[in-house]
C-alpha positions in Angstrom: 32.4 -1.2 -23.6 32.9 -0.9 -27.1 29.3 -0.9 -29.4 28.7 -4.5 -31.1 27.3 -2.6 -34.1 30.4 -0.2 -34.5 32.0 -3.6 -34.0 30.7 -4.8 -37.1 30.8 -1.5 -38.9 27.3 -1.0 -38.3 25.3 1.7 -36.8 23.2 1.7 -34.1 19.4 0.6 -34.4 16.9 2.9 -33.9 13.5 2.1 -32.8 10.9 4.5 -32.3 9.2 4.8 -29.6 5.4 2.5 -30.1 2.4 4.7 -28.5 1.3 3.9 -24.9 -2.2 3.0 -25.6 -4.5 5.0 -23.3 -8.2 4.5 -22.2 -10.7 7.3 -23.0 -11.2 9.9 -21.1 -15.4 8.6 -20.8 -14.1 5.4 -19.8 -12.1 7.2 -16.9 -14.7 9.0 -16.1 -16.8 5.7 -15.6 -14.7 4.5 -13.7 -14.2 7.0 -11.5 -17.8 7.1 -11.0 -18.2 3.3 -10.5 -15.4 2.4 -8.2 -15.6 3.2 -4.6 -12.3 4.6 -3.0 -14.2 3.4 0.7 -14.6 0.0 -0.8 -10.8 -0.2 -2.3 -9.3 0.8 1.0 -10.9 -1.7 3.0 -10.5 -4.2 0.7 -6.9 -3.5 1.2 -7.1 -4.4 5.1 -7.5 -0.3 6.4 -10.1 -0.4 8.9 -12.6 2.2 8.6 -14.1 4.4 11.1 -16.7 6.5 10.4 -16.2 10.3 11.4 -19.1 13.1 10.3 -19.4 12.3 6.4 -15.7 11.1 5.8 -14.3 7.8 7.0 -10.3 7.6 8.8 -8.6 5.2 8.8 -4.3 4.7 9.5 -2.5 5.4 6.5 -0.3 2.4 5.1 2.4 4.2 3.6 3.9 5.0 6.7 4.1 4.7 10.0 0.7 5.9 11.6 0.4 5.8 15.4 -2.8 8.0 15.0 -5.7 7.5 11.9 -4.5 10.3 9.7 -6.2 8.7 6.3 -9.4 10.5 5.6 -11.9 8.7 3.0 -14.6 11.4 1.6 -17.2 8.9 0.0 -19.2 12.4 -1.2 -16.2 12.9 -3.5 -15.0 9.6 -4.1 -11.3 10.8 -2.7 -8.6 9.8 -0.2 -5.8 12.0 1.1 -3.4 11.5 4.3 -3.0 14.1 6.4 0.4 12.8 7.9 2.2 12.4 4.2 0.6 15.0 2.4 -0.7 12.0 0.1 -3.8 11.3 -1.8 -6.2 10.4 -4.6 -9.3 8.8 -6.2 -10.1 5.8 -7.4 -7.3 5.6 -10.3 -4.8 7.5 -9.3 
């Protein structure tokens, strides 16, 4: 497909790239510190069981015959021990 601009004897626009904005890191931080990863995963329908000071649940991002999700409230994390998976509260 031939270019409109060439076409027209033209060259191509440019545009630069606009900045993604990004929050700051304290607010990141607050957030991380504010939201619960326990509360997030059962608020998305993972049934909690409590096991020492971690919670397991089944992982949702595949298919979990066992409860391979661990929730570690003390850290504010989540990993999956069956897909190598995990995180906090924002990523």
């Amino acid at each position: 497909m031939q270019n409109p601009c060439a076409a027209l004897g033209q060259s191509r626009p440019t545009q630069e790239p606009s900045p993604t904005p990004r929050i700051p890191e304290p607010g990141i931080e607050r957030l991380k510190s504010k939201v619960s990863v326990e509360r997030l995963v059962e608020a998305s329908g993972i049934e909690l069981k409590k096991s020492g000071k971690d919670w397991l649940g089944r992982c949702p991002f595949h298919e979990d015959a066992t409860a391979s999700l661990v929730v570690t409230p003390a850290k504010n994390l989540w990993h999956c021990f069956g897909c190598g998976i995990g995180g906090g509260p924002i990523g």
